[in-house]
C-alpha positions as CSV (number, residue, x, y, z in Angstrom):
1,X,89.7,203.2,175.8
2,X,92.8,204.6,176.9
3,X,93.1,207.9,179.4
4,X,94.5,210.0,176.0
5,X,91.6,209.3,174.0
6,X,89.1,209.7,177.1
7,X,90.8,213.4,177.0
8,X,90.3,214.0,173.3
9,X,87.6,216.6,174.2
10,X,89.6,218.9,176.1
11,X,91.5,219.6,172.6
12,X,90.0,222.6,170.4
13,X,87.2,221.5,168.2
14,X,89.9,222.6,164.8
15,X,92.1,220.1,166.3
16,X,90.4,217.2,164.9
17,X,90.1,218.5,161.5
18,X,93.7,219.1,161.6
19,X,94.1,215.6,163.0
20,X,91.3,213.4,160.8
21,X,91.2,215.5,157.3
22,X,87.3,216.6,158.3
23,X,86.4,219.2,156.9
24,X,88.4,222.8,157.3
25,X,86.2,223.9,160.1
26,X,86.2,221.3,162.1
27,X,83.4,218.9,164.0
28,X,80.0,220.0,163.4
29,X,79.2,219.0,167.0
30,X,80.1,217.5,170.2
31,X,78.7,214.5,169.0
32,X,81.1,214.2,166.3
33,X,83.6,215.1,167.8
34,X,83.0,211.8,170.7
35,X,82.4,209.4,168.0
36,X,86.5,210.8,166.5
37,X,87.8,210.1,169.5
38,X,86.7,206.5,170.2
39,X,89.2,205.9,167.6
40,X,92.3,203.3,168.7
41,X,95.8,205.0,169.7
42,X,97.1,202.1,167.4
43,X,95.4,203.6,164.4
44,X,96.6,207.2,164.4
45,X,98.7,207.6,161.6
46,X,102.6,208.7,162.5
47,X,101.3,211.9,160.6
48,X,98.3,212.6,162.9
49,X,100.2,211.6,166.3
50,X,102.9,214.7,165.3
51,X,100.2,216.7,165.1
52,X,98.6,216.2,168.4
53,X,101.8,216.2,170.2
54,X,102.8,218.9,168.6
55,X,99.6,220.6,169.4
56,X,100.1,220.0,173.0
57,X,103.1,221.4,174.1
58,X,102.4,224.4,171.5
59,X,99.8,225.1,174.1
60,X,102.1,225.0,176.9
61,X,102.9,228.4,175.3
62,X,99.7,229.5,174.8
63,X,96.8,228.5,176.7
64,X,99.3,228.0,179.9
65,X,101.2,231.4,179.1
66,X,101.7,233.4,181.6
67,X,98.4,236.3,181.3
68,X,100.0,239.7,182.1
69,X,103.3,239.4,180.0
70,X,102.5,236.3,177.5
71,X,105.6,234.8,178.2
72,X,106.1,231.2,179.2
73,X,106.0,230.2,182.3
74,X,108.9,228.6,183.5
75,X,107.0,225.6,185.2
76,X,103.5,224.3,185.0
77,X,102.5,221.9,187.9
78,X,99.0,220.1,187.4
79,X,99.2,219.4,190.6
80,X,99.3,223.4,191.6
81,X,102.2,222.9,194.0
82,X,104.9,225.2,193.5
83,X,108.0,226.2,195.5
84,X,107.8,229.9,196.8
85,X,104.7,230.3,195.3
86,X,106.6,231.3,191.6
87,X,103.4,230.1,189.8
88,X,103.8,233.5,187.9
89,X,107.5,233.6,187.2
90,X,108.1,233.6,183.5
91,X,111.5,232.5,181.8
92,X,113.5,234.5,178.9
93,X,115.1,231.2,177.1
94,X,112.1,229.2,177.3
95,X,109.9,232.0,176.1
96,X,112.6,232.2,172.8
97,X,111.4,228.7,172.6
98,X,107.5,229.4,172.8
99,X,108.4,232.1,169.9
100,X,109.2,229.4,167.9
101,X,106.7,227.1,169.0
102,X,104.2,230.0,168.2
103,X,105.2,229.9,164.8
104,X,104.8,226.6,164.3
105,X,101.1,226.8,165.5
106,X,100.2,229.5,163.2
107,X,101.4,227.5,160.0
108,X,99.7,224.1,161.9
109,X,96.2,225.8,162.5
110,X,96.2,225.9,166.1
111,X,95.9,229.3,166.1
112,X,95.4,232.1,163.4
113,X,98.1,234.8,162.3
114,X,96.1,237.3,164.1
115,X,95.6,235.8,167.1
116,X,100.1,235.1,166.4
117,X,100.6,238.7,165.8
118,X,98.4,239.8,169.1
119,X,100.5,237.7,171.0
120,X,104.0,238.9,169.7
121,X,102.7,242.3,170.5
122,X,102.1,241.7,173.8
123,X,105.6,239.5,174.5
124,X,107.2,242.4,172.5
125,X,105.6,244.9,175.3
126,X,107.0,243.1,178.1
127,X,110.4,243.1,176.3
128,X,111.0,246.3,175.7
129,X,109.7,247.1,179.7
130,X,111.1,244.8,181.9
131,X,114.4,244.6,183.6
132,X,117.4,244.6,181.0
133,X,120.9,244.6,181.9
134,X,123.0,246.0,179.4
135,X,120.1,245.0,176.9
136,X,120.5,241.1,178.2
137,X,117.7,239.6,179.8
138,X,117.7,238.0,183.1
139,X,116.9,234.1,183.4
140,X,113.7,235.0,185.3
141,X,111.1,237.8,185.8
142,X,107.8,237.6,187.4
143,X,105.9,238.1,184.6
144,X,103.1,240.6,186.4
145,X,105.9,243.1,187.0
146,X,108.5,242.1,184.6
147,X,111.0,242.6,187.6
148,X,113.8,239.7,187.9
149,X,113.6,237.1,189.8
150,X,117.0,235.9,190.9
151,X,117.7,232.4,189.6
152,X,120.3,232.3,192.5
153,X,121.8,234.6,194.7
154,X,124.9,236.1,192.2
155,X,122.9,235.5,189.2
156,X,120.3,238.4,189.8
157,X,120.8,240.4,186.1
158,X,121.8,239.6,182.8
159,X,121.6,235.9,181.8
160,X,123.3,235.7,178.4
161,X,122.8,232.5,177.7
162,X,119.1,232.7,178.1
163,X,119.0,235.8,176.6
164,X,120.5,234.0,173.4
165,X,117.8,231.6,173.6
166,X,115.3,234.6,173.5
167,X,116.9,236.3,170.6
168,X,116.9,233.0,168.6
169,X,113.3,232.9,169.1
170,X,112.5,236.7,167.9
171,X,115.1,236.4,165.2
172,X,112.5,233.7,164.1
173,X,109.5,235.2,164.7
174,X,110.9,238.6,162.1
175,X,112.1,236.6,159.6
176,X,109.0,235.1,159.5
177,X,106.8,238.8,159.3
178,X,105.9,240.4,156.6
179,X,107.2,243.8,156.2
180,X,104.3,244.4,153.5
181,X,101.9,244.6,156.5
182,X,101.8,247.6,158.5
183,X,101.2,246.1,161.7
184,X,103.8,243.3,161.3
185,X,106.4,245.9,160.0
186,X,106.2,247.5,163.2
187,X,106.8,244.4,165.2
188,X,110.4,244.0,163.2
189,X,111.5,247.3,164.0
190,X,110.8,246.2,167.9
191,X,112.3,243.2,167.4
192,X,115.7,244.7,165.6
193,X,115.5,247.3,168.4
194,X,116.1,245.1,171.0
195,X,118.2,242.5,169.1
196,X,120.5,245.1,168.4
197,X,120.6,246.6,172.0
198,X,121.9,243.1,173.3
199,X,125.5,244.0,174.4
200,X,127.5,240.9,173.9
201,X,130.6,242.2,173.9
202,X,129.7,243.4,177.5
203,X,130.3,240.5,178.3
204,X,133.6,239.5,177.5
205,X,134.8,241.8,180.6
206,X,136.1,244.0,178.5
207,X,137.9,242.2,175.6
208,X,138.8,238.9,177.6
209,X,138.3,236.3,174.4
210,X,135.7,234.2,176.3
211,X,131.8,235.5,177.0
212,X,130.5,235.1,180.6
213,X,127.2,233.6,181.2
214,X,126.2,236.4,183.6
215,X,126.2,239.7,184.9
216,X,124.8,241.1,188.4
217,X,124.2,245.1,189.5
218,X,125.0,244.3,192.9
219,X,127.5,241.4,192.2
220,X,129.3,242.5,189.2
221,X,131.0,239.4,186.9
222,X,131.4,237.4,190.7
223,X,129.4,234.7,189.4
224,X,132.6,234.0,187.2
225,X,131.3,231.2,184.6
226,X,133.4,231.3,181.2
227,X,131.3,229.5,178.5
228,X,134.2,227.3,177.4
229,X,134.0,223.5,175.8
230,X,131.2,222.2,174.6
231,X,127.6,222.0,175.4
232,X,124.3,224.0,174.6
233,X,125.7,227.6,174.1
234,X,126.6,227.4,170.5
235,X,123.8,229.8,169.6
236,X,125.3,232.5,171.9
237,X,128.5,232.8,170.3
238,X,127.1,232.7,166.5
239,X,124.5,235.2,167.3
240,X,127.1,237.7,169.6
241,X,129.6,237.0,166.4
242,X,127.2,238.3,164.4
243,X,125.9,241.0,166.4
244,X,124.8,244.4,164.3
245,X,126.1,246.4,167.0
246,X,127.9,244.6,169.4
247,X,130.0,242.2,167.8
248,X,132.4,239.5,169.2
249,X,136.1,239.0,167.7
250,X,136.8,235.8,166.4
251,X,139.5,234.8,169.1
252,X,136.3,234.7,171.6
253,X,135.2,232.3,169.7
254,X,138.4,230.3,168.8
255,X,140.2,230.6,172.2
256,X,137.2,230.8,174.9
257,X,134.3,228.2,173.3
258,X,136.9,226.1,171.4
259,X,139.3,226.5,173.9
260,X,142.1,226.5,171.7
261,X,141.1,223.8,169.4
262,X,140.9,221.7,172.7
263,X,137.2,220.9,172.0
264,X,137.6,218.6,168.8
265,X,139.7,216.1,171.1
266,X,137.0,213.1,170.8
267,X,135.7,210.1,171.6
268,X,134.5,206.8,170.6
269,X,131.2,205.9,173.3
270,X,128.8,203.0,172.7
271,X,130.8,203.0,168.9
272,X,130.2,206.3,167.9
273,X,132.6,209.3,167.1
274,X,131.3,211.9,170.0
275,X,132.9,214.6,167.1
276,X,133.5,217.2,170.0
277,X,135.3,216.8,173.4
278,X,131.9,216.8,176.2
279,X,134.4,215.8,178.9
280,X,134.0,219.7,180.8
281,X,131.3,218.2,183.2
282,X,132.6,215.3,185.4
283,X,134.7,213.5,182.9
284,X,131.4,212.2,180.7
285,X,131.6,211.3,177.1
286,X,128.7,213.0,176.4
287,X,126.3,215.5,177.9
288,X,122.7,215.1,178.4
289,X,120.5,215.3,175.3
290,X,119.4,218.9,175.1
291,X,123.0,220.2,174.1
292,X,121.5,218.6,170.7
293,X,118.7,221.0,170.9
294,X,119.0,224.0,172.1
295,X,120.9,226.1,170.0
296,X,119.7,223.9,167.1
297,X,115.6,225.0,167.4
298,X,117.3,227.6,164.7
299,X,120.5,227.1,163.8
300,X,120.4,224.2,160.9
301,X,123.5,221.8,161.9
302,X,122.5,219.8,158.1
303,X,125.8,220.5,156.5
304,X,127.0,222.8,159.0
305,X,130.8,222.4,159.7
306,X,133.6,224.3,160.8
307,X,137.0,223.5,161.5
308,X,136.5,221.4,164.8
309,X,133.5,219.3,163.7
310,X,130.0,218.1,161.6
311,X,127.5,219.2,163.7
312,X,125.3,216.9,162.3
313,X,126.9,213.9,162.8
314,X,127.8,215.5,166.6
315,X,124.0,215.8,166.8
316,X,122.6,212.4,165.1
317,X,125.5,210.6,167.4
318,X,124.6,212.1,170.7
319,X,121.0,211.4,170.1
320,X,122.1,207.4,169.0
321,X,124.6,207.4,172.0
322,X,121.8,207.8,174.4
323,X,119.4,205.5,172.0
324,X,122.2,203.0,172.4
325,X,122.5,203.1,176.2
326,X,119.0,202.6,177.0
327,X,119.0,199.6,174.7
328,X,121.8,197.8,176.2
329,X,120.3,199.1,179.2
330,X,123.5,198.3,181.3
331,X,121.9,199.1,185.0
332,X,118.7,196.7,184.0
333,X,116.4,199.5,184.9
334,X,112.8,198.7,183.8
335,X,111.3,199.2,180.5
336,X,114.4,200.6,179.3
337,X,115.1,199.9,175.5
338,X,113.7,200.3,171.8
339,X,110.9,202.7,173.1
340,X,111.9,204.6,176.1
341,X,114.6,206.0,176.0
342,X,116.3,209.6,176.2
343,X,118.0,211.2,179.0
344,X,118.4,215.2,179.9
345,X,117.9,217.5,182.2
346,X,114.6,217.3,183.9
347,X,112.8,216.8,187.1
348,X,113.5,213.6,189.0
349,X,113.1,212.0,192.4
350,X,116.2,214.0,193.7
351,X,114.5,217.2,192.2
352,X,116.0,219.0,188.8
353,X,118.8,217.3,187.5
354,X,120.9,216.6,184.6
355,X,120.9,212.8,183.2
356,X,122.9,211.2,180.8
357,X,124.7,207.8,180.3
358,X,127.0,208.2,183.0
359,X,124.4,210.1,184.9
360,X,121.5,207.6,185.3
361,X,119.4,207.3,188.1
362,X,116.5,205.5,185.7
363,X,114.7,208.7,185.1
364,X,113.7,209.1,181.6
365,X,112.9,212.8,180.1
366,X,110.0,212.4,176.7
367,X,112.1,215.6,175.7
368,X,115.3,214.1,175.3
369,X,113.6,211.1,172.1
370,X,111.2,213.8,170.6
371,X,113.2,216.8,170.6
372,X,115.6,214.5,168.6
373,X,113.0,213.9,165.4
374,X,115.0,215.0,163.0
375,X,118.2,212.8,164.7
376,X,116.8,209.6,165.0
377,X,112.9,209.9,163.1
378,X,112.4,205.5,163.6
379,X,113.7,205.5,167.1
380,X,112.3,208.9,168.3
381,X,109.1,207.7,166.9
382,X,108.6,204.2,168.6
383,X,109.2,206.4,171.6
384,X,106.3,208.5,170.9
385,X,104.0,206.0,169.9
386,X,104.6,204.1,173.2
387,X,103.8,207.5,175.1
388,X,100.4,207.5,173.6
389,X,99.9,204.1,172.9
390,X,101.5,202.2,176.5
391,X,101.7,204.8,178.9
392,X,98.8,207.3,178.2
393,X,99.1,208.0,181.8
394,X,102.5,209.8,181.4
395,X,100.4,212.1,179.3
396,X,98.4,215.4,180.1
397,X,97.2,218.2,178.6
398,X,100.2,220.2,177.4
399,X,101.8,216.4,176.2
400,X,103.9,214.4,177.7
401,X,104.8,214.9,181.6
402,X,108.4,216.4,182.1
403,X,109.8,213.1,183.2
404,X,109.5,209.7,184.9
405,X,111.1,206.7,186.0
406,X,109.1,203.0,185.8
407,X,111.9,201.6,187.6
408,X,111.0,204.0,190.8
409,X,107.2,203.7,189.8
410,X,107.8,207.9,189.6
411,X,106.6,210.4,187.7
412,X,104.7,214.1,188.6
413,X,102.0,215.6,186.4
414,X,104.3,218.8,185.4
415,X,106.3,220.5,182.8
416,X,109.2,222.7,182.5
417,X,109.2,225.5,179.7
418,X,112.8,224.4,178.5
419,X,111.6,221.0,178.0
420,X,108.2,221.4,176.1
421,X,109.4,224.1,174.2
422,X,111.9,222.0,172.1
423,X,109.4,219.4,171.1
424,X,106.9,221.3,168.6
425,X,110.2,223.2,167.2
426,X,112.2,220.2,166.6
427,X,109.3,218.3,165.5
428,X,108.3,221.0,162.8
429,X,112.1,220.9,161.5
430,X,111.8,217.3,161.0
431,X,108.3,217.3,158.9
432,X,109.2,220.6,157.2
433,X,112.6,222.6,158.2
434,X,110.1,225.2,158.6
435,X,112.3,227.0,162.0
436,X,115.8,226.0,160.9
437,X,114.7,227.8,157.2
438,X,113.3,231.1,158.7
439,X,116.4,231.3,161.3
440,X,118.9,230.8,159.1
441,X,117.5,233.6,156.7
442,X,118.2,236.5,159.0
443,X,121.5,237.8,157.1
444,X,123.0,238.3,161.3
445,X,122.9,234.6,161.3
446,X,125.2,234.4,158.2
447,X,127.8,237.5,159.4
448,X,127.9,235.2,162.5
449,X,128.8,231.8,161.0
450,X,131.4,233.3,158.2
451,X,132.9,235.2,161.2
452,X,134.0,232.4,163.0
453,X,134.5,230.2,160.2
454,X,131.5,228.0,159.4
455,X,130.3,226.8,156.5
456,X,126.8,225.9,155.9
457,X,124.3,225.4,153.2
C-alpha cells in the first residue's frame, strides 16, 4: 500500500464521498472509510485524483490558514522549521489565491457556503484593519497584528503587485455572492470598498506611463522597479486600467508594460513561437512557469488577444516549452521526462529560486505541470498521476511538497502559499472554467481590457 493511501484517513470523512460516489454524506464509519482506502493509486479515476489534489492544497488555505486573520500563510514547513520564527506571517498575493481556492472548495464540497462566507468575513476584517498604503497592501503582514512585515529592507509598504493578486482574488469571491442575501450583500460592499480604495495611479509617480511595484513610508519610490516587459503582472495593469476610481491611462500600459511594442519581439525555443519577448531576465527565452499562472487564476487568456499577442498560445507554449525541455532532458538529470516535468520558482537546495530551461539546477516544482491543466491536460496529467502513483512520498497533507530534485536525492516536506494556491484554481478552470467565468464577469474587468485594447470573449 503506498504512503498516500496509508494517509487516506487524515482526509475529512465527505472527502470520500466526493471521491468514490458514496453516498452524499459520506462513510458511515471508520470502518468504511479503511476498507475505501485500500484501494490501488492505479485505479483512481483521472476524475477522482483532481479531486483529491485539489482537496489538498484547498486546505492549505483552510485548515493551515493562519487563525487570527484567516489569511494564508506564506509558508507551511512540516518539519516546523522556520527562519525568524515567521510561522505567523501571512501573505497578500497568496491569500488572493486562497480566495479563489476558497471558492473552488465551496462548489467541490469541501466546505459549505457558510462555513465560505464566515471565512470571507473574517479575511474581509483583517483587510479593512491592517496596514494599507495608499489602499495597496504590503507583501507581508503578521497576521496576529496585521502590521507589515518587510519583505526586504526598501520594500516595507505598498506591494502592488501583490496587492493585484489580492484584488483578483476578492473580485472573484463578489462576483460569486449573492446580492439577494443580506449577509453576502454586505460582504460586496466591503469588498468594492476596498477595491475601489486601491490607488493605482499612485503608483505611476505621478503620471510617469509605467506602474512601480512598490512604495515605502520611510523609503519613498527608492526601491525603483518599473514593471516593464513581460512576465506575471498582467493582472496589475488590466485591473489598475480598469480601476473605478483610480484608473491608469492607456500609454502606461502601451509604453511601460509593452515597452513600446518592444515586448511582441519573439522567439522560436524548443520549436515553439514564445509569442512575447521574456528576454528582461538574463537573456532567457522564456520565464519560469508561473508567469502562465498568475495573473491567469482570473483573467481567461482563451481567445484573449490584443495587439502584441494570443495569450493563449503564449500560455499553452510556455507550458510545452518547459514540457519539451524536460523530455529531451538536455543536462541528463534523473527521472526527467514524460512525467516530471515543470520548472518555476520554488524552494531548492540553494534556497528560493527561480527555475526555468536556462535556469536548471534539476529541481522540479509539482506547481509548475499542474497549475498548467488547462495548457497541457495529457502531459500535466501523467505528471500528477506519477506524484501519487511513483513518488507518494513527495506527497503530504496539503498535496504535493513545494519542490524536489531526484537527481540531488532532495526534497523538504513544505509549501509555499504562491505555489499551492495556483493548483486547485487552475485545476477548477480546466474541469469547469468555473474562476476564469466569475472573474471575467466583474464589468471592472471589461473597462480594463477595452481600455488597453483587448479583445476577448
Amino acid at each position: 500500500m503506498t504512503r498516500l493511501l496509508q494517509n487516506y484517513h487524515r482526509l475529512t470523512v465527505p472527502l470520500f464521498g466526493i471521491l468514490f460516489g458514496l453516498c452524499a454524506c459520506g462513510p458511515q464509519s471508520r470502518q468504511e472509510a479503511e476498507t475505501v482506502a485500500v484501494t490501488t493509486a492505479s485505479s483512481i479515476s483521472d476524475d477522482s485524483l483532481l479531486t483529491l489534489v485539489q482537496f489538498q492544497t484547498f486546505n492549505y488555505f483552510w485548515d493551515g490558514a493562519e487563525p487570527v486573520s484567516g489569511m494564508g500563510r506564506e509558508r507551511i514547513h512540516m518539519d516546523n522549521v522556520y527562519p525568524q520564527n515567521d510561522k505567523n506571517v501571512v501573505t497578500s498575493g497568496g491569500s488572493g489565491f486562497g480566495l479563489m481556492a476558497m471558492v473552488v472548495g465551496i462548489e467541490r464540497g469541501f466546505i459549505s457556503r457558510q462555513q465560505g462566507i464566515e471565512r470571507f468575513e473574517k479575511v474581509l476584517h483583517f483587510l479593512e484593519t491592517a496596514d494599507r498604503y495608499h489602499g495597496v497592501w504590503p507583501h507581508w503582514w503578521y497576521g496576529d497584528t496585521g502590521k507589515t512585515k518587510p519583505f526586504s529592507k526598501k520594500d516595507d509598504g505598498g506591494d502592488l503587485v501583490e496587492t493585484s493578486f489580492l484584488a483578483q482574488g476578492l473580485l472573484v469571491v463578489r462576483q460569486y455572492l449573492n446580492r439577494e442575501d443580506e449577509r453576502e450583500a454586505a460582504l460586496i460592499d466591503r469588498i468594492n470598498k476596498l477595491w475601489k480604495e486601491i490607488e493605482f495611479d499612485w503608483h505611476t509617480q505621478e503620471g510617469q506611463n509605467v506602474l512601480y511595484w512598490h512604495w515605502s513610508p520611510n523609503y519613498g519610490w527608492e526601491k525603483d522597479f518599473d514593471v516593464r516587459g513581460y512576465n506575471e503582472c498582467l493582472i496589475m495593469y488590466v485591473l489598475a486600467a480598469g480601476s473605478p476610481t483610480h484608473s491608469i491611462r492607456p500609454e502606461v500600459y502601451h509604453e511601460g508594460w509593452a515597452r513600446g511594442g518592444i515586448i511582441a519581439e519573439d522567439t522560436v525555443y524548443y520549436g515553439l513561437q514564445t509569442v512575447l519577448n521574456h528576454y528582461e531576465t538574463n537573456n532567457d527565452p522564456v520565464g519560469p512557469l508561473f508567469w502562465a499562472h498568475y495573473s491567469y487564476l482570473g483573467l481567461d487568456p482563451r481567445k484573449l488577444q490584443d495587439r502584441y499577442a494570443d495569450y493563449w498560445t503564449l500560455n499553452q507554449n510556455h507550458a510545452l516549452i518547459h514540457y519539451k525541455h524536460c523530455v529531451a532532458n538536455p543536462h541528463g538529470f534523473k527521472g526527467y521526462g514524460e512525467n516530471l516535468w515543470g520548472l518555476t520558482s520554488s524552494y531548492s537546495p540553494r534556497g528560493y529560486a527561480a527555475h526555468k530551461p536556462n535556469q536548471d539546477i534539476s529541481v522540479i516544482s509539482p506547481t509548475a505541470a499542474l497549475s498548467s491543466f488547462p495548457y497541457t491536460p495529457e502531459e500535466s496529467m501523467r505528471m500528477l498521476r506519477f506524484l501519487y502513483q511513483e513518488a507518494d512520498s513527495l506527497v503530504g497533507e496539503y498535496g504535493p511538497y513545494d519542490a524536489f530534485s531526484l537527481e540531488k536525492d532532495w526534497y523538504l516536506p513544505r509549501y509555499l502559499a504562491i505555489d499551492q494556491g495556483p493548483i486547485p484554481v487552475m485545476i477548477e478552470n480546466y474541469r469547469s472554467n468555473l474562476i476564469w467565468e466569475l472573474f471575467m464577469s466583474a464589468p471592472e474587468v471589461h473597462v480594463g481590457l477595452n481600455k488597453l485594447g483587448f479583445a476577448s470573449q
